[in-house]
N, C-alpha and C positions, 0 to 999 in steps of 0.2 A: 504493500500500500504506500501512495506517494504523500496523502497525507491521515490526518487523523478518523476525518470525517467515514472514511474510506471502510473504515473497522463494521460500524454502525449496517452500513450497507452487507458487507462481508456476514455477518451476523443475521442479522434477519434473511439473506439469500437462503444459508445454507441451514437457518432454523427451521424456513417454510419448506425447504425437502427433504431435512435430515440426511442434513451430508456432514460429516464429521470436520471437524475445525481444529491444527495442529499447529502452534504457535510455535516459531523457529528465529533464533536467533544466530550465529555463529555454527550452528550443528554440531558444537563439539562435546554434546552430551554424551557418555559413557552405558545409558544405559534405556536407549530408544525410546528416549522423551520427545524428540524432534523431529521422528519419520513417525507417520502416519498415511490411512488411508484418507480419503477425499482432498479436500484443499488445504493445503499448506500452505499459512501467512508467515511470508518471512520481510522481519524487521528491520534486517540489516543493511537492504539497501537502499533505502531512503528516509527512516526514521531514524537520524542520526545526530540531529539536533539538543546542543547543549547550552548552557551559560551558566557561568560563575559569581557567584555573588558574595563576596567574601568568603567565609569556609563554608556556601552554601550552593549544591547542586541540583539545577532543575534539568530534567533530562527527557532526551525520549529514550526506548528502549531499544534500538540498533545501535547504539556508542558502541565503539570498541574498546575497552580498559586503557591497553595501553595508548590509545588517541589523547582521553582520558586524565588520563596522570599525565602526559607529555604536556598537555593544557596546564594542569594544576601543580607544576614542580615550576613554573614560570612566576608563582608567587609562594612559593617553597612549601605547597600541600603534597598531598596524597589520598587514596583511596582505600585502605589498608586493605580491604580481600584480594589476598592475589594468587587467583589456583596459575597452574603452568599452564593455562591456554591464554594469558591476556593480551597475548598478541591477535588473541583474533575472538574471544569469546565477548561475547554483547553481556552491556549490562542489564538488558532483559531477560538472558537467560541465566544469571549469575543472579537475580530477585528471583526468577520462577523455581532455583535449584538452592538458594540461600550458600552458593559458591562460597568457600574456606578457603585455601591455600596453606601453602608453607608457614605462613606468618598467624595463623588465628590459633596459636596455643598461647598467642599475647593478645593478639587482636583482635577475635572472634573472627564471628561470619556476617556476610552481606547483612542481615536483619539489626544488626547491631548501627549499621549505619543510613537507617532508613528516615526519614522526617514524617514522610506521606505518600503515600500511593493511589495516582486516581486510577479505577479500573470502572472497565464496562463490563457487567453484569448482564446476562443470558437472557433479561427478559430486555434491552436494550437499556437499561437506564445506566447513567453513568454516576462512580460514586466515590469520595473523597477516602481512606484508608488512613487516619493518623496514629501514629506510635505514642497512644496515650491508652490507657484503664478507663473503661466508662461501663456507667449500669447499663445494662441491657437496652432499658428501655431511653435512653438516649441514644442509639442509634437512629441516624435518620430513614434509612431502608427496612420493610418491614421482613426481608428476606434476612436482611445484618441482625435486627433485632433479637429474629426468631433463633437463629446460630447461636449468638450471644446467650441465650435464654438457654440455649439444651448445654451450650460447656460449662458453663456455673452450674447448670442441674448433677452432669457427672465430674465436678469437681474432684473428687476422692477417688473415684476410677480411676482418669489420667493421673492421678500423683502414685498411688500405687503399682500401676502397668506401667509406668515410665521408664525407658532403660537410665540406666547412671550412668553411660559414657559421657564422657566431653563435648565433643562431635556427636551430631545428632542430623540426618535430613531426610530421613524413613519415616513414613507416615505424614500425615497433619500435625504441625506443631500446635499441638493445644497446653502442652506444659507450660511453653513461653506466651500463651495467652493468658492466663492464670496471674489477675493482678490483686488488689487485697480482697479479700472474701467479698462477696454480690461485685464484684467490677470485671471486666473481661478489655484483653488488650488485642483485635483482631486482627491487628498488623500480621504475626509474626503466622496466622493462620494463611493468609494468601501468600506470604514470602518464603517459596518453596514448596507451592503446592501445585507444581511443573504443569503450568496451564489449565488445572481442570477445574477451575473454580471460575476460574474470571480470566478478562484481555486485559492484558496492562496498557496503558497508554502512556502514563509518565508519572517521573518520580520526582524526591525531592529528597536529597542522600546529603548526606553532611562529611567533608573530611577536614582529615587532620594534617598538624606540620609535622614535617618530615623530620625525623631525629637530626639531630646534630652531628651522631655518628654511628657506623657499625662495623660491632665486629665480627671477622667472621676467622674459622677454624672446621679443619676438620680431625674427625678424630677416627684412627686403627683399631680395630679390632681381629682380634685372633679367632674369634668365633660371633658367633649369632647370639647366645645367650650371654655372654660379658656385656655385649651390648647393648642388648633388654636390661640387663643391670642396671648399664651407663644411664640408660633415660631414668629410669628409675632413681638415679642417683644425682643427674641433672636438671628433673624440671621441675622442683620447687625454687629456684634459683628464677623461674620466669623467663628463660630466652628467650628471645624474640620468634626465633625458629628452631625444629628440633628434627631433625630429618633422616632416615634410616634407609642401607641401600646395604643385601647381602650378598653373600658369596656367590650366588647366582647370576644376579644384575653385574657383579665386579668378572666374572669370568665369561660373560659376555664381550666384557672391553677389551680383556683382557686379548680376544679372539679376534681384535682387530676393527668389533663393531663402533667405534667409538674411541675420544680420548681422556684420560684423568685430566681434570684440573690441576692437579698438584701432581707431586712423585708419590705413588702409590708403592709401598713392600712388597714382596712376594707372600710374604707371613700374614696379610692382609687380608679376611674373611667378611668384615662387616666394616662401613662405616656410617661412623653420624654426621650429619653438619651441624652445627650448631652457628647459632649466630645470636650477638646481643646487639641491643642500640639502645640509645639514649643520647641524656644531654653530653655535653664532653668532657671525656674522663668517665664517663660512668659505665659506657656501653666495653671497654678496654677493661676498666676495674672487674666488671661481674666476669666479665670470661674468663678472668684470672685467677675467679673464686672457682668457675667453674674447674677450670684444669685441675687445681690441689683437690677438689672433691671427689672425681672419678677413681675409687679403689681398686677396678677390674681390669686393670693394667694396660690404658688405652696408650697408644700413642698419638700425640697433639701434632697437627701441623697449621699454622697462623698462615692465614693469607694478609700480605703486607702488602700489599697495592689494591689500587679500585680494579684494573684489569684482571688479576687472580682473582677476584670475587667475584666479577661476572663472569668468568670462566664456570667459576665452581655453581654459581644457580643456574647458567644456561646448560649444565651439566647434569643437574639434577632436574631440570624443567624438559630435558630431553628423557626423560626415564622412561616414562609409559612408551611412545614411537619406538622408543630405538632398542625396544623387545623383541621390534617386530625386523628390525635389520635382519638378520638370519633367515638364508632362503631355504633352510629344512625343509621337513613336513612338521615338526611342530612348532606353533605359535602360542607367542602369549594370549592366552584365553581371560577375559575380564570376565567370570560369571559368580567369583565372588571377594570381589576387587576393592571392595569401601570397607570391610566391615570394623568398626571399634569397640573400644572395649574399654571402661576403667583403665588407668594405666598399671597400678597396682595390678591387672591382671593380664598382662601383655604375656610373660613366660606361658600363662598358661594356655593363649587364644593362640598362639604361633607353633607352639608341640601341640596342640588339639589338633590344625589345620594340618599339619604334617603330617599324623596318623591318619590321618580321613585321606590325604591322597597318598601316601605310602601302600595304605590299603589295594590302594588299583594299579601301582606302580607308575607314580606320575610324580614327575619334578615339580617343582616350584619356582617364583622367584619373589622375594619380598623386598617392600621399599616403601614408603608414605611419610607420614604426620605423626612417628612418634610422642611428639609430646601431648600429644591430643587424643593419643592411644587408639589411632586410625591408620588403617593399614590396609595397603596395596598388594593383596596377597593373588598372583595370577599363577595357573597353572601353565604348564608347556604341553599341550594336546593337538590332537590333528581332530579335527572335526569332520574330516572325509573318511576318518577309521570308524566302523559301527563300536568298536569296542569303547572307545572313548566318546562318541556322540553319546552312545547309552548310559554311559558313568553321568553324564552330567546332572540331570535332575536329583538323581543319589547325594551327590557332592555339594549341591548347593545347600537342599534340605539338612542333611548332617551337619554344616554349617551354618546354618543359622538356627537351629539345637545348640549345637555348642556355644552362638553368641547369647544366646537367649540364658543358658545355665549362668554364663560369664555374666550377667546384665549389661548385656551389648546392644549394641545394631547392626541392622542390615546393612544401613548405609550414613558414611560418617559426613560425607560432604558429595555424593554423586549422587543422591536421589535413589527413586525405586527404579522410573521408569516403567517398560513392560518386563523389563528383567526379575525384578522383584517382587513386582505385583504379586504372585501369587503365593508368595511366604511372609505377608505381612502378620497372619494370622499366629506362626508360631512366636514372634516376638511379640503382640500388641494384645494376644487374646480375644478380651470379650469389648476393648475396645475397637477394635477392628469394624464393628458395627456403627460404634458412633462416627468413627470417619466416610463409612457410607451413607449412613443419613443425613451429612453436612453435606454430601458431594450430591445426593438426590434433591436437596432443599436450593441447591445454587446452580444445576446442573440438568434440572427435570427432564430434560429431550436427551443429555446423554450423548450431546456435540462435542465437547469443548474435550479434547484429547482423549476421546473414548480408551480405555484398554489400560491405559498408562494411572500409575500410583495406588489409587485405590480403585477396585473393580471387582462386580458380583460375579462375573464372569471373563477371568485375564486370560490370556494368551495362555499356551503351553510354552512353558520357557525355553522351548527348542524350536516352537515354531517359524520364527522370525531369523533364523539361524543362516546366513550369506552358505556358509561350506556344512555341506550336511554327504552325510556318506552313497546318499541317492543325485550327488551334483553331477551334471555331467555338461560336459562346452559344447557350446555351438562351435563348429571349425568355421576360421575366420582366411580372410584373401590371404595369399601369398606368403610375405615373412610372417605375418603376424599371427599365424598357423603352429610358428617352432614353439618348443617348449620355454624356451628363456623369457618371448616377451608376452607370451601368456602367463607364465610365473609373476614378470614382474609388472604388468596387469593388476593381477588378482593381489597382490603386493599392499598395495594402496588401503588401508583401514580405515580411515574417513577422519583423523584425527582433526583436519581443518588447520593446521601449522600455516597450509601455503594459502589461505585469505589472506597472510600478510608480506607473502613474499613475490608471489606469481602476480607479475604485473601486469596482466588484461583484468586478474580479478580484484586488483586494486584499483585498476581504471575505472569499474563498472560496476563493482561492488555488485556482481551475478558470478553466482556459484560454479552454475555449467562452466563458465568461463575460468574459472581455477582449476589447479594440477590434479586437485581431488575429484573435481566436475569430472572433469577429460576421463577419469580414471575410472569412476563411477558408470559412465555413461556405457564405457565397454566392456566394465563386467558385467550391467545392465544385459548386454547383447550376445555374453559367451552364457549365462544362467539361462536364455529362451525368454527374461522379461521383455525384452525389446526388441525386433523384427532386426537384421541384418542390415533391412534396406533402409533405417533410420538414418545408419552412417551416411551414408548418401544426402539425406536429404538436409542433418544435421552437421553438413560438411565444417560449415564458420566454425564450429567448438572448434574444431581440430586447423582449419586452416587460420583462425587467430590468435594462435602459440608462437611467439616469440621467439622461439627459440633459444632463448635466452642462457636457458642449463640450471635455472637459479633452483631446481626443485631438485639438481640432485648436489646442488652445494647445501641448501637449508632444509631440503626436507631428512625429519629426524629419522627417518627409515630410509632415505636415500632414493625414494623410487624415481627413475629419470622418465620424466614423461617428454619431454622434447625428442628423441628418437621415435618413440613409439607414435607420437605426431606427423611425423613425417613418413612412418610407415603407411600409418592410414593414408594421409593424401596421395599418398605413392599407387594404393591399393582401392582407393574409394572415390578420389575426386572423378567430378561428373568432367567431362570433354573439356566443356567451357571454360571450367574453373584451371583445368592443365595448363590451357593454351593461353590464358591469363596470366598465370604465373610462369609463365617458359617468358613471356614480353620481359614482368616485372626484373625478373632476374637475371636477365640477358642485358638489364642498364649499365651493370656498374664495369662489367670486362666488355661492353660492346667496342671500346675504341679501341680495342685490341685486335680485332676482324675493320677496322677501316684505317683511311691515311689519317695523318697526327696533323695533317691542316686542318682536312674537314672537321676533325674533332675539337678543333677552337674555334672556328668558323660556327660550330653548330653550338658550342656553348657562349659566345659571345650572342648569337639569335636568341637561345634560351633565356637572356637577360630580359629581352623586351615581355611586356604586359604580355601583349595579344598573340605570341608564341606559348606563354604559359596556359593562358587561357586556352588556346587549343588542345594542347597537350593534355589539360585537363577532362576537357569534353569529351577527345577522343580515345586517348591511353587511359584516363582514368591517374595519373600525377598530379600532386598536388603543386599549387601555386604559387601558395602562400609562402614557400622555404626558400632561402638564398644559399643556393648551392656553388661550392669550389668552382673555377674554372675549370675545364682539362686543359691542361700545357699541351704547344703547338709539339713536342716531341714527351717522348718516355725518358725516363731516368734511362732504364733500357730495354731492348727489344727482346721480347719475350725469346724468342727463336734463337739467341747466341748466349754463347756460353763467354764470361770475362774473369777475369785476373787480374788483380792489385796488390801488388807489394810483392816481397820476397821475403817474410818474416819467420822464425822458426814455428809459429805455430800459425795454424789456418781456421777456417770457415766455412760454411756454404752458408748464402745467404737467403733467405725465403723473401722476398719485399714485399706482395702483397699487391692488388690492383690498386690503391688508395693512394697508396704512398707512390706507386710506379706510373701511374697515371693524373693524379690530384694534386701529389704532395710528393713531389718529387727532393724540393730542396729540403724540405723542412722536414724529412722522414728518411727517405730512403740512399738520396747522394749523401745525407749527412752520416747515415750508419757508415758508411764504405766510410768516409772522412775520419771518423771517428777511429773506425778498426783500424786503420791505416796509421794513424799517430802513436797508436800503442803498439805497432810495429806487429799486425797481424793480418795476413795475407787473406785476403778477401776472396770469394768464390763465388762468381753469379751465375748457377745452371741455368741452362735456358727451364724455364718455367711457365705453368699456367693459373687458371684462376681456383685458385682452393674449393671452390664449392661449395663455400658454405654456406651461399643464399638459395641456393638450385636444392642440398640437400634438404635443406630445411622444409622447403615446399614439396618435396616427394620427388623431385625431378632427379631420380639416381641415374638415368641411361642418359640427361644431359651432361651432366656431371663426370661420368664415367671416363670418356675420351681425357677431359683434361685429369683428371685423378693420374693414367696410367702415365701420362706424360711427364708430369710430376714425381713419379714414383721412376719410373723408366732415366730422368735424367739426376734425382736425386740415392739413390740408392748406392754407385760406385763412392759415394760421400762417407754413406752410412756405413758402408762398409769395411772400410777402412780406418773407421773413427774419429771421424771430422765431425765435430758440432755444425750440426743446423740450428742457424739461428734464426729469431721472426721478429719483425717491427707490429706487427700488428696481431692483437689477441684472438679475432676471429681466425683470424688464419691458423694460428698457433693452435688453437679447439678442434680446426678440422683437420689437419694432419696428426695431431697427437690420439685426437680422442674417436673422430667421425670415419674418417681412410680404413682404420684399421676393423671398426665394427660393421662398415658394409659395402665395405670393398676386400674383403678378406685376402690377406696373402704374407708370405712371408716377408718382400719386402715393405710393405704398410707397415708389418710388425716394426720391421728393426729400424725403419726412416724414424715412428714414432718415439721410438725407446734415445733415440738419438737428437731429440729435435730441444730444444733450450729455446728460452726468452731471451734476447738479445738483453735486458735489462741487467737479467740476471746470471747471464753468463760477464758482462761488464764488471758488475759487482765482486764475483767472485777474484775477476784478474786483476782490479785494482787493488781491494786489499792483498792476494796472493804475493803481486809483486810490486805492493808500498806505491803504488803511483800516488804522486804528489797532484791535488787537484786544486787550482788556482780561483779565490774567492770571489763569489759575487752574489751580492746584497740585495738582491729581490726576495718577494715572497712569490708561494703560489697555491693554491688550494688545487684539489686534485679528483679530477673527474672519472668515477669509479666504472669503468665500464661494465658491462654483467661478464661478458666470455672472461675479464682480466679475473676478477673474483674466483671463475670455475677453476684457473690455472695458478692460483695465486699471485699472477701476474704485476698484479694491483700493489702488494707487498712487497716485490721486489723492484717497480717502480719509485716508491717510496724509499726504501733502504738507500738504492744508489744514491737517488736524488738527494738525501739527505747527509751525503756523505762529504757534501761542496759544503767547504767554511763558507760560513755567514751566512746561510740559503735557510729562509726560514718558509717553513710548512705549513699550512693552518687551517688541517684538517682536509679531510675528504670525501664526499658526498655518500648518500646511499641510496638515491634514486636512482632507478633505470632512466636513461635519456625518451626513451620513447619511440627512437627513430628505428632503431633495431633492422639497418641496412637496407633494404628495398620495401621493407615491412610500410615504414612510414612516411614513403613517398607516394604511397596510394591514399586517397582522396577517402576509400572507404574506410581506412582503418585511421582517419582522423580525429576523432570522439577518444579512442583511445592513446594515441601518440599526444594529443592535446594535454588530456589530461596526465599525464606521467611529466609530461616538459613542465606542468604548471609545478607540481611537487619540485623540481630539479630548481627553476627560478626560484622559488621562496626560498631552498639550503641553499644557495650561489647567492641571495640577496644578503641573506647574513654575514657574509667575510668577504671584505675588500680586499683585494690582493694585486698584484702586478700582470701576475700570469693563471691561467685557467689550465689546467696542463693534463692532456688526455694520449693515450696512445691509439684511439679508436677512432677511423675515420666518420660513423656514423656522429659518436660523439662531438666529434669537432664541428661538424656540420649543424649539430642540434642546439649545441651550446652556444656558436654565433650566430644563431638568429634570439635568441636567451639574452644574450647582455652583452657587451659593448667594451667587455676586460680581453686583450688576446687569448685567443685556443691556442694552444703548441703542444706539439710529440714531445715524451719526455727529454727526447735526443737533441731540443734544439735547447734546452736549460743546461743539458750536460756539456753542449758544445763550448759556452763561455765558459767552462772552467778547462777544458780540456785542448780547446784548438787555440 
């Protein structure tokens, strides 16, 4: 809905036919609160509207947290719930789920920071929600009234059937509605009752100022139960965080799925994080009580810089995804993932869970909110084995027995969902009834997220199950037939990480349009949900992927959707859409197939209006860009091979059409210049265009010719072990990473294995051999390419560059440019390249600098039509200190 009104409408449609109503924010719910049958209102792309009012928050319900606090750290607040999804989880679904995080064993959960809640109620009326105790009979709504009237009636029920965990978000919170005797506080009843009560439309949340400081540590453990000790022995102390990750989770890492924040021991089984904050001095004092208090022989290690600490939470913010890195057959299974427990009774809830799957002989792996004595406890199961599909109902039941003996819960901060709907009864009893009579009283038609939380009649907890031991594929065109990228397909879990990375779905803030969408979409079509010929007709999902790679540098399971993008169009685009994309990407090496006059002569034309304007009309190019000239010659001519210098050590150079055609001084004659002064003999194979705009659209049999020719004059290189060097990252992506995965052969292999960043092969020879590099006093901010990031490219542009006395840095961007090579010179894909350059201008309006300094010819392109600071390759900042 694009605005409020829109609900109202939505509501009475689907009341007068009884179609079920699934309120969606982020989808990063754990426990299918957010998919449902009928229509699905999702909030996040366009109810996003916020303002700040001193430490006061009115909101609508698509904000994204971290948007959020980025907003609210500009006047030194914050938000305090912070689970590991706030890069992409809505603060509508963080109220509908009463979302915790790392931090609420100090700070609580969402409800604690609520003011008021307006929500629209089932029969259309709309109703104010304040976080205040009133008699019954002052509610203004006689539906609120009647609620209020039956939870003061069973007062003594809920206080008896209540679990005594910490963490609590199973069931109706009617405990925390419970204000002094006859008064009821019905806030904390709709905060967290995952849509089936009411439509939220907007709040009014309150935060707070950010500590003055934190500290943070992690702490060794030689087993799992020292560790349950350690919390035990650390959280009357109040850390701010208390966080538990075992020998499971750490021999995962250990297997290459991931990296420690810190230097991890061998001897290392469990560890905790712990972190304090406070005013200054205070948040350093407790940790230091903390250390002398742990008896169970933990070993301590302090992170002393702000970088170690984001290391260390983006490390444990990666935990639940990167279970799932592992292409086995078994996966981390969420089916009894939340449950808490008193902490006092943590030893006994963690060897309970252990017997109950030892029983069936099934691994584990643990990690969560120990201070909150909430815990992440997933199994390692294949859900295609019957053996293990049929254990699960056994498993979950047993477990929530065991939470219920513990006085526990189902769920400590992830809700019921339909996952747990139907074991509410062993933990809640004879209250189990009163939460469906609040949910019949607010809910009479049995729309508002049928199935989900409380239900007369829930789902079978297997039902809903993606891999079941009766799954079998649709067989899909050509590659995408093999087993690898149907593996890495079905890979994709839905965690929703890439809402905040994959930049069409940043553009457009539409789901289909993220790495999850894409992903979704074609398991959608290998399970029989969705016809084959959809792909076809839903060709844009797949033809507007960027190619960018950013999903297999950020997504915490690594799945790379950018190839499999290209497969499809390789495999599915319709004629039209081929021979459109064969134009598009035949622009940037076209002046390589014509003479080097015409190709000035035709970009000197391209200046005027009414050549754009044509171009526009006819090709379908945009107008609106002030693009490079091409120079009347090439640096050099594809077709000859050259030689420079006679130095003891050599090169072969890769230059790239950008630099060999565009940017000839300022790229490519300066590499050879460059090599040339440190006394290293230059090598220019005759060469072609990398292909890595043709790949990316599916066009491999365009592509093909120059690949071999590349590979054919580059290989007697590799062979011999001559570094190939690259000025440009695209380029660098598709020799290193693209050649060898679908062009398969032994020479792709070993060109790849051989190829270096020109940056960073620089780097290395200047310090190796002491070169003295002569000062100069600019500054330059540095424009992040996405292919430089996949290669670390980005990093070791920085390094050199930082290596010139007096040359000051000041920072570097993390927008995608938008232009993304031929992508953003079409007309259609303007709405999204628009919007991605608008993000780029706002981080480039904040740091003035001398130089803008990108090694990406798109970038440079995008950037000077952006602001009015020079673009330069990083080679032409190196050259004053060097030439």
């Amino acid at each position: 809905p694009e605005k409020e009104d829109y609900f109202f409408f939505i509501l009475d449609f689907a009341k007068k036919r009884g179609i079920p109503l699934t309120m969606r924010g982020g989808g990063s719910g754990l426990a299918g609160q957010s998919v449902g049958r009928g229509i699905v209102v999702d909030h996040s792309r366009f109810m996003k509207n916020f303002e700040i009012k001193d430490s006061e928050i009115l909101t609508e319900m698509g904000v994204v947290l971290s948007h959020l606090n980025r907003a609210l750290s500009e006047k030194n607040l914050f938000f305090p719930p912070d689970p590991s999804s706030s890069d992409f989880c809505t603060l509508g679904g963080m109220i509908g789920n009463n979302s915790k995080g790392a931090r609420s064993v100090k700070y609580g959960g969402t409800s604690k920071y609520i003011n008021y809640l307006d929500i629209l109620l089932s029969d259309g009326s709309k109703a104010r929600i304040e976080n205040k105790a009133l008699l019954p009979c002052q509610f203004e709504h006689k539906k609120l009234r009647q609620i209020a009237q039956l939870i003061e009636n069973n007062r003594e029920l809920i206080i008896s059937k209540w679990p005594k965990s910490r963490a609590n978000t199973s069931g109706y919170n009617l405990k925390e509605c419970l204000g002094e005797k006859g008064k009821i506080n019905l806030l904390p009843l709709f905060v967290g009752s995952e849509g089936t009560l009411a439509i939220f439309l907007r709040a009014s949340l309150k935060a707070r100022k950010i500590p003055s400081e934190r500290s943070l540590a992690i702490a060794e453990f030689s087993s799992l139960e020292e560790a349950t000790q350690g919390v035990l022995e650390i959280a009357p102390f109040t850390p701010s965080a208390l966080e538990l990750l075992d020998k499971s989770f750490i021999d995962i890492v250990r297997k290459g799925y991931g990296d420690f924040p810190l230097p991890i021991s061998s001897e290392c089984n469990s560890i905790l994080i712990v972190e304090t904050d406070g005013e200054e001095g205070e948040s350093e004092e407790t940790l230091n009580k903390i250390l002398k208090s742990v008896s169970s022989g933990a070993k301590f290690i302090k992170a002393e810089s702000p970088y170690q600490k984001n290391k260390i939470w983006a490390f444990r913010k990666a935990a639940s995804p990167l279970l799932n890195k592992g292409k086995g057959k078994l996966k981390s299974v969420r089916i009894i993932e939340d449950g808490g427990v008193p902490i006092q009774n943590i030893p006994l809830y963690v060897e309970g869970v252990k017997e109950i799957l030892n029983q069936k002989n099934i691994e584990m792996v643990i990690f969560g909110h120990s201070g909150d004595g909430n815990f992440h406890i997933n199994p390692l199961m294949d859900m295609t084995s019957k053996e293990h599909f049929n254990a699960v109902p056994e498993i979950i039941e047993k477990t929530a027995k065991l939470l219920s003996s513990l006085n526990g819960t189902l769920a400590g901060e992830h809700g019921d969902g339909r996952l747990r709907a139907p074991y509410l009864k062993i933990i809640y009893g004879d209250l189990t009834d009163l939460f469906l009579k609040i949910r019949e009283i607010l809910d009479p038609h049995n729309i508002l997220n049928p199935g989900v939380k409380v239900s007369k009649n829930p789902d079978y907890v297997t039902d809903n199950f993606r891999f079941t031991p009766f799954y079998k594929r649709v067989e899909l065109k050509g590659e995408l037939s093999q087993e690898k990228w149907l593996v890495e397909i079905e890979r994709c879990h839905g965690c929703g990480t890439c809402r905040d990375f994959c930049p069409t779905a940043k553009a457009l803030n539409y789901d289909p349009l993220s790495s999850r969408g894409r992903a979704h979409f074609l398991q959608s079509v290998l399970d029989g949900t969705l016809s084959e010929k959809e792909i076809e007709k839903e060709i844009n999902i797949f033809d507007s992927c960027l190619s960018c790679g950013e999903c297999l540098k950020n997504c915490p399971t690594s799945v790379d959707i950018s190839p499999i993008a290209s497969l499809v169009l390789k495999n599915y685009s319709p004629a039209l859409t081929k021979i459109k994309n064969k134009i598009y990407t035949a622009f940037s090496s076209l002046p390589y197939k014509t003479n080097p006059l015409i190709n000035s002569l035709s970009g000197s034309i391209m200046k005027l209006r009414s050549a754009r304007f044509l171009a526009e009309k006819t090709l379908g190019f945009r107008r609106d860009l002030k693009l490079d000239l091409q120079s009347a010659s090439f640096a050099f001519s594809p077709e000859k091979e050259y030689i420079f210098n006679e130095g003891k050590k050599e090169v072969a150079l890769f230059y790239g059409c950008f630099g060999n055609i565009y940017n000839k001084e300022g790229e490519t004659l300066l590499a050879v210049r460059i090599l040339q002064k440190l006394g290293i003999t230059v090598i220019v194979p005759p060469q072609a265009c990398c292909g890595v705009s043709k790949i990316s659209r599916g066009l491999f049999e365009s592509a093909a010719e120059d690949v071999f020719f590349i590979e054919k004059n580059f290989i007697k290189y590799a062979e011999k072990g001559t570094p190939i060097v690259y000025t440009a990252p695209s380029c660098g992506l598709s020799i290193v990473k693209e050649h060898p995965l679908f062009f398969q052969s032994p020479e792709s292999e070993k060109i790849s294995s051989k190829t270096i960043y020109l940056s960073q092969f620089l780097y290395n020879f200047i310090l190796e051999n002491k070169v003295a590099l002569k000062p100069y006093e600019k500054s330059f901010v540095y424009q992040t390419p996405c292919h430089s990031m996949i290669l670390n490219a980005d990093e070791s542009d920085i390094k050199l560059l930082t290596l010139i006395p007096q040359i000051k840095f000041l920072g570097k961007t993390s927008s995608c440019c938008g232009l993304s090579g031929t992508y953003g010179l079409q007309m259609k894909n303007f709405p999204v390249s628009e919007r991605l350059s608008f993000s780029l201008k706002k981080e480039l309006e904040k740091t003035k600098s001398d130089f803008i300094v990108t090694p990406c010819g798109s970038c440079k392109i995008q950037v000077s039509n952006l602001t009015e600071t020079e673009v330069v390759h990083p080679l032409t900042i190196l050259s004053h200190s060097i030439l």
